[in-house]
C-alpha positions as CSV (number, residue, x, y, z in Angstrom):
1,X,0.0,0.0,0.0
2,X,1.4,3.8,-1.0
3,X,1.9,5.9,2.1
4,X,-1.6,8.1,1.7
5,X,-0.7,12.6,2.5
6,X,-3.3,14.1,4.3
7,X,-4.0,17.8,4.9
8,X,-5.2,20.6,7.5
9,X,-8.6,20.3,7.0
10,X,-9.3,16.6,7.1
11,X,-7.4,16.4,10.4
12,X,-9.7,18.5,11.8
13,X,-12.6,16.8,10.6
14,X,-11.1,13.6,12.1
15,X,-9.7,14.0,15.5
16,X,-11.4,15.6,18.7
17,X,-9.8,16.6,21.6
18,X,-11.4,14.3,24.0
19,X,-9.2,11.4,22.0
20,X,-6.7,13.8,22.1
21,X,-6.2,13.4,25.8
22,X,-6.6,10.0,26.1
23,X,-3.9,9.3,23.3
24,X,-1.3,11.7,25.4
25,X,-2.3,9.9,28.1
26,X,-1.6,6.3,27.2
27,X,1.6,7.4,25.3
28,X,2.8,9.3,28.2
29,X,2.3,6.2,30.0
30,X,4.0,3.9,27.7
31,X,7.3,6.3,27.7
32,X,7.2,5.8,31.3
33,X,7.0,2.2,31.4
34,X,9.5,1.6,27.9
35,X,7.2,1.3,25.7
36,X,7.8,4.5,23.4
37,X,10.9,6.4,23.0
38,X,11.5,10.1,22.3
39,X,14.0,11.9,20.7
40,X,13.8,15.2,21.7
41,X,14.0,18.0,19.4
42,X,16.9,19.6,17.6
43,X,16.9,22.5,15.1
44,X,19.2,23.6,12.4
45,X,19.4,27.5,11.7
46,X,20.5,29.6,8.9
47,X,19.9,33.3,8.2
48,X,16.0,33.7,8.7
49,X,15.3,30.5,8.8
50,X,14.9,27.4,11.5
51,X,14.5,23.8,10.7
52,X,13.3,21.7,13.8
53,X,13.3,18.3,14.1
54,X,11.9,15.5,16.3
55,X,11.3,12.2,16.3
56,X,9.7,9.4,17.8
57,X,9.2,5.3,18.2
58,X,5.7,3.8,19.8
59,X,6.3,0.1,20.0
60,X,3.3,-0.2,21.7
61,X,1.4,1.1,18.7
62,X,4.3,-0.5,15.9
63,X,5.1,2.8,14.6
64,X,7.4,5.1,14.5
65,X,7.7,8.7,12.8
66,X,9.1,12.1,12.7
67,X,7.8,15.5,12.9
68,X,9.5,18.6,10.8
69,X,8.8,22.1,10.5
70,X,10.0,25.1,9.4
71,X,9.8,28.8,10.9
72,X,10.9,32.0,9.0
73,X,9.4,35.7,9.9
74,X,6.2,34.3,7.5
75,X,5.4,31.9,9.9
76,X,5.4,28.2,10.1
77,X,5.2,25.2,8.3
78,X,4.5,21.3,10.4
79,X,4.4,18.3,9.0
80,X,4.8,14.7,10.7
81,X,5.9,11.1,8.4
82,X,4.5,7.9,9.6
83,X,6.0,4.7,9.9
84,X,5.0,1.2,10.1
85,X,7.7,-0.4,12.2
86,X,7.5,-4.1,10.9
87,X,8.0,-3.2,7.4
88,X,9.5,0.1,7.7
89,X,7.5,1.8,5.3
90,X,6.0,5.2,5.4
91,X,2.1,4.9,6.0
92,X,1.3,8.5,5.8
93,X,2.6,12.0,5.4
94,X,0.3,14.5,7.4
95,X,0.0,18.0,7.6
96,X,0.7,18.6,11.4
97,X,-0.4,22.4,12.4
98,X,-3.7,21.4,13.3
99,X,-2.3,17.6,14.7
100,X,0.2,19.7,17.0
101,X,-2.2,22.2,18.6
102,X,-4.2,19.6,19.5
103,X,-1.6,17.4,21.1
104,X,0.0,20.4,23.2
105,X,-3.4,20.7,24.4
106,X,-3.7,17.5,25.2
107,X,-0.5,17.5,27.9
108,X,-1.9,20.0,29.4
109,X,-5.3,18.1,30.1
110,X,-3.5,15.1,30.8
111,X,-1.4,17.2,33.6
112,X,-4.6,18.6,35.3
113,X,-6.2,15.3,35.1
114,X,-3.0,14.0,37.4
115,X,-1.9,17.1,38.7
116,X,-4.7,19.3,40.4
117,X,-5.7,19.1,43.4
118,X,-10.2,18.2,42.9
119,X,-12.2,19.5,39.7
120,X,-11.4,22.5,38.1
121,X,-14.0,25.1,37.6
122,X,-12.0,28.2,36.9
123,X,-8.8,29.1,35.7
124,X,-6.3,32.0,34.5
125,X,-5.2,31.7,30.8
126,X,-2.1,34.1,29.6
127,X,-2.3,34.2,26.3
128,X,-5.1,34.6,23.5
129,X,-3.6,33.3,20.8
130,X,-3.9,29.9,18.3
131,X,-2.1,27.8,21.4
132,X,-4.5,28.9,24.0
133,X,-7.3,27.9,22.3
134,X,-6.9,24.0,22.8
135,X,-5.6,24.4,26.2
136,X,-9.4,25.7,27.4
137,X,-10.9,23.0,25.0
138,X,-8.5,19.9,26.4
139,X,-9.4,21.8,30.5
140,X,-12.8,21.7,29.9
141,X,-12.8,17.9,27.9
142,X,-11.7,16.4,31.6
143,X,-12.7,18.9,34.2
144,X,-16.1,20.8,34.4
145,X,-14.4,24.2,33.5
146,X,-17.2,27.6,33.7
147,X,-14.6,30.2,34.0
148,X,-12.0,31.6,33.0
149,X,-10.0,34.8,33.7
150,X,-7.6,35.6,30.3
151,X,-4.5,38.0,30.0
152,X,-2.6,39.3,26.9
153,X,-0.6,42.4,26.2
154,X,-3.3,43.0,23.0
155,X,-6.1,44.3,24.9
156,X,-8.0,43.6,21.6
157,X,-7.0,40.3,21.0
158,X,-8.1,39.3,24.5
159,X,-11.3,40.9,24.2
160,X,-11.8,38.7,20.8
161,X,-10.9,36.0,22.3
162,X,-12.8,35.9,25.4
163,X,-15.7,36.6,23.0
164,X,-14.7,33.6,20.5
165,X,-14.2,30.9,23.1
166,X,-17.1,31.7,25.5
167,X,-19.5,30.9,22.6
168,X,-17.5,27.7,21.2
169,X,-16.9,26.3,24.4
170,X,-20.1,27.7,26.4
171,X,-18.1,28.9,29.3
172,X,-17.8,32.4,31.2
173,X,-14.4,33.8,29.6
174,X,-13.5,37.1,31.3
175,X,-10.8,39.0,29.9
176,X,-8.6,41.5,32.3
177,X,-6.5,44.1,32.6
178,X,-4.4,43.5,35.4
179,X,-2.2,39.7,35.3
180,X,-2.7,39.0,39.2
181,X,-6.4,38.4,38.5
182,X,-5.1,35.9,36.1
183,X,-3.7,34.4,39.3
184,X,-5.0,35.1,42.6
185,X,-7.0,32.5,44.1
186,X,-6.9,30.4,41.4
187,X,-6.6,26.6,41.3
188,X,-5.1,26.5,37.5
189,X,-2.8,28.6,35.8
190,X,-1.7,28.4,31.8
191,X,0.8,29.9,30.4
192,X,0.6,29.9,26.8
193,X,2.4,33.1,25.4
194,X,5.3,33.6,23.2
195,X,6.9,36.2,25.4
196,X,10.5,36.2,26.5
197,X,10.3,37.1,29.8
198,X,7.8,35.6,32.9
199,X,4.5,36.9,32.7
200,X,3.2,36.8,36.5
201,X,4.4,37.7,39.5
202,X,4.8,33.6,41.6
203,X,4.2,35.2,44.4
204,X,0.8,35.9,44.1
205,X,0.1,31.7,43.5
206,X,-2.3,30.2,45.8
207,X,-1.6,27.2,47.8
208,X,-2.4,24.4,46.0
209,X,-2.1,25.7,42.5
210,X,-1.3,24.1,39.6
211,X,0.3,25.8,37.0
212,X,1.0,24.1,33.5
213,X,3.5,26.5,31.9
214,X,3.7,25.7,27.7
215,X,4.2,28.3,26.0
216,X,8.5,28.3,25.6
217,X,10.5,25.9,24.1
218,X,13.8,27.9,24.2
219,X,16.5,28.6,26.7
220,X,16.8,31.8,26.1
221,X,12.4,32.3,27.0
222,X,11.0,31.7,30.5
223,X,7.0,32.6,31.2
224,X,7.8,31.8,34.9
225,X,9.6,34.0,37.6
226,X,12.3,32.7,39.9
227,X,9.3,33.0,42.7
228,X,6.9,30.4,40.8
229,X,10.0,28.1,40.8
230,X,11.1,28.3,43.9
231,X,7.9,28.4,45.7
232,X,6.6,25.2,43.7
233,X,7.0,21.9,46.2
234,X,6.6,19.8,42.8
235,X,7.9,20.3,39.8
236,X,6.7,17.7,36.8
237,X,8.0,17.6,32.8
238,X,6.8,16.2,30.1
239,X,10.2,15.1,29.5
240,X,14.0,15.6,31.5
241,X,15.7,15.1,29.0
242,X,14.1,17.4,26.4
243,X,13.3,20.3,29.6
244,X,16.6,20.3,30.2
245,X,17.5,21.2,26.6
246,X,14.9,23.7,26.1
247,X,13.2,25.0,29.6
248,X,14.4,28.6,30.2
249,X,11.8,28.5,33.0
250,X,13.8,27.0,35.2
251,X,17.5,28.7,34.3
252,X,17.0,31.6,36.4
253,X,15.8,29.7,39.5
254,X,18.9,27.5,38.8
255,X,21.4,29.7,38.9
256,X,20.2,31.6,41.9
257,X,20.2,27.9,43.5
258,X,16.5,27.6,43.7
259,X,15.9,24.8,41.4
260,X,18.1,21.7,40.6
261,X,17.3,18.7,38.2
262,X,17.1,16.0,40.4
263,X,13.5,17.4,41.8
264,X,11.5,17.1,39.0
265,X,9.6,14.2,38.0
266,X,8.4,13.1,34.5
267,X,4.2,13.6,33.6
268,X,4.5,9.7,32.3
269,X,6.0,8.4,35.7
270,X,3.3,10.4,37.5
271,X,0.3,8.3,34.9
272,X,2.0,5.1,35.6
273,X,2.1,5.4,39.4
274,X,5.8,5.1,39.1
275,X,6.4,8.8,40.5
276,X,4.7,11.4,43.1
277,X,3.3,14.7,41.3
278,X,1.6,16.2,44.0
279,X,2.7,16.0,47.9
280,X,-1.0,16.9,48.7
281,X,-4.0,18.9,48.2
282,X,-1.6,22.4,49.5
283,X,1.3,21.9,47.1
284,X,2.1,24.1,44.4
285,X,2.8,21.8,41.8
286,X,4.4,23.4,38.4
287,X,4.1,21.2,35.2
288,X,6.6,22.3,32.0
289,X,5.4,21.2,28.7
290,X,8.1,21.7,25.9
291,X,6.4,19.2,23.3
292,X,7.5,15.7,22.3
293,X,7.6,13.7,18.9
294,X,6.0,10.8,20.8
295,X,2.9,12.6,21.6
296,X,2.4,13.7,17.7
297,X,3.4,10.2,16.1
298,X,1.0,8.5,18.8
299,X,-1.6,10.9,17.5
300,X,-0.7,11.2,14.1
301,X,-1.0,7.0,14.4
302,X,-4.9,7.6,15.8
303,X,-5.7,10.2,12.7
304,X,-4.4,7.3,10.1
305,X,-6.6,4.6,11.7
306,X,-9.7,6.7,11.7
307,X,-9.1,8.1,8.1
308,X,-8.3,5.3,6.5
309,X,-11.8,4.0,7.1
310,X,-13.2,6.5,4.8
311,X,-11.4,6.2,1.4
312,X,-12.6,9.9,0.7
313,X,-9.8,11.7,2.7
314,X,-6.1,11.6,1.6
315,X,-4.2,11.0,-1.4
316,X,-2.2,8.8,-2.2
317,X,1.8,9.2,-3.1
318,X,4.1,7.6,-5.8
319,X,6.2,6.4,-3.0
């Protein structure tokens, strides 16, 4: 059988983020217990122009694949190549914006599934962009989510927002002016920005609050303060070895000595009761998503299975 290329559209039309979650969840799981491996990612830069690349095995599922994409000051271009494992051939080339929103989304719900402390009603949301979008729709797919407070520098762009999402999701959004209310007395806080430098004031956490910070893959970015970090009695990643390459959350707290690697734990030990995410229902718990291959090939696998069912989505290659 020719591998089959599928685009942007028919993705959409395919996967929901309910199964979002749940694949996240079971391939978290199988990372955990060796039944996936991740490659974490690496990128290759020229003048105006990044190439990133991860890559990914799920024995578990008997696939393997690789996501690539490009960013340049016109914006982005994903796209993830599936693999059958027994016979090594590629089973589908995908067009992956759509594919990877939904799986960063998906950590996230998988982390407040494990990681908060009883049901989440409300939450603060920094950011109003494409990314913070599927983090309300994975909260509200495993947590009975009415409200939320937003924050972004675009007063605008939050007001649209707020506006967009209360009607597709049903929920009270409530944009705001100042970033504590964002924060205070919260249960739940996402970070999903692009910005460079932290965007609240830790400080102002509650105890018990979860905060799933997603937004920076880079060093050189942190959405966090030193405060967050240091107050936070647990610290969980999606993955050590890939937080340690890309996490700039955590660098300042490290080099004032607030923060070492040997506290964290990993989201996938935490789903396969091999690891302790939350001390108890006080602890600020801090969960830092930087995005792995394993999470879009285990998707991307889900998307294949569903559309090759109908014969009216895809094309084939001459591969």
């Amino acid at each position: 059988m020719t591998p089959r290329f599928y685009r942007e559209s028919e993705v959409s039309q395919v996967l929901d983020m309910s199964t979002a979650v749940e694949v996240v969840d079971e391939c978290l799981r199988q990372l955990a217990i060796g039944g996936a491996e991740n490659v974490p990612r690496h990128r290759s830069r020229t003048s105006g122009f990044v190439l990133h690349s991860m890559s990914a095995t799920a024995g578990y599922l008997n696939v393997a694949g690789w996501k690539q994409y490009a960013t340049t000051a016109s914006g982005a271009r994903f796209h993830v190549g599936l693999y059958d494992c027994e016979r090594g051939r590629m089973k589908a080339l995908i067009e992956a914006d759509r594919l990877g929103q939904m799986r960063t989304g998906a950590v996230t719900g998988v982390a407040a599934r494990y990681l908060a402390h009883g049901p989440i009603t409300q939450l603060g949301l920094f950011g109003s962009g494409w990314q913070a979008e599927s983090q309300l729709e994975a909260i509200k797919a495993v947590h009975p989510l009415s409200r939320v407070f937003v924050y972004s520098r675009d007063e605008a762009r939050r007001q649209s927002f707020a506006a967009r999402m209360s009607e597709e999701l049903q929920i009270e959004i409530i944009p705001v002016h100042d970033p504590r209310e964002a924060v205070e007395d919260l249960p739940l806080i996402i970070t999903a920005t692009a910005s460079k430098t932290p965007v609240f004031d830790g400080t102002l956490l509650s105890e018990g609050a979860l905060v799933c910070a997603m937004g920076s893959n880079w060093l050189q970015k942190a959405e966090l303060d030193v405060n967050a970090v240091r107050l936070a009695d647990n610290i969980v990643c999606d993955s050590l070895e890939a937080c340690k390459l890309e996490a700039g959350d955590f660098v300042a707290a490290q080099e004032k000595g607030y923060f070492d690697w040997d506290k964290p734990v990993e989201l996938g030990a935490v789903v396969a009761n091999l690891a302790v995410g939350r001390n108890n229902k006080d602890s600020v718990v801090i969960f830092k998503s930087v995005g792995l291959a394993i999470e879009d090939v285990a998707l991307a696998e889900k998307f294949y299975q569903r559309a090759m069912t109908n014969p009216g989505l895809g094309v084939s290659l001459p591969l």
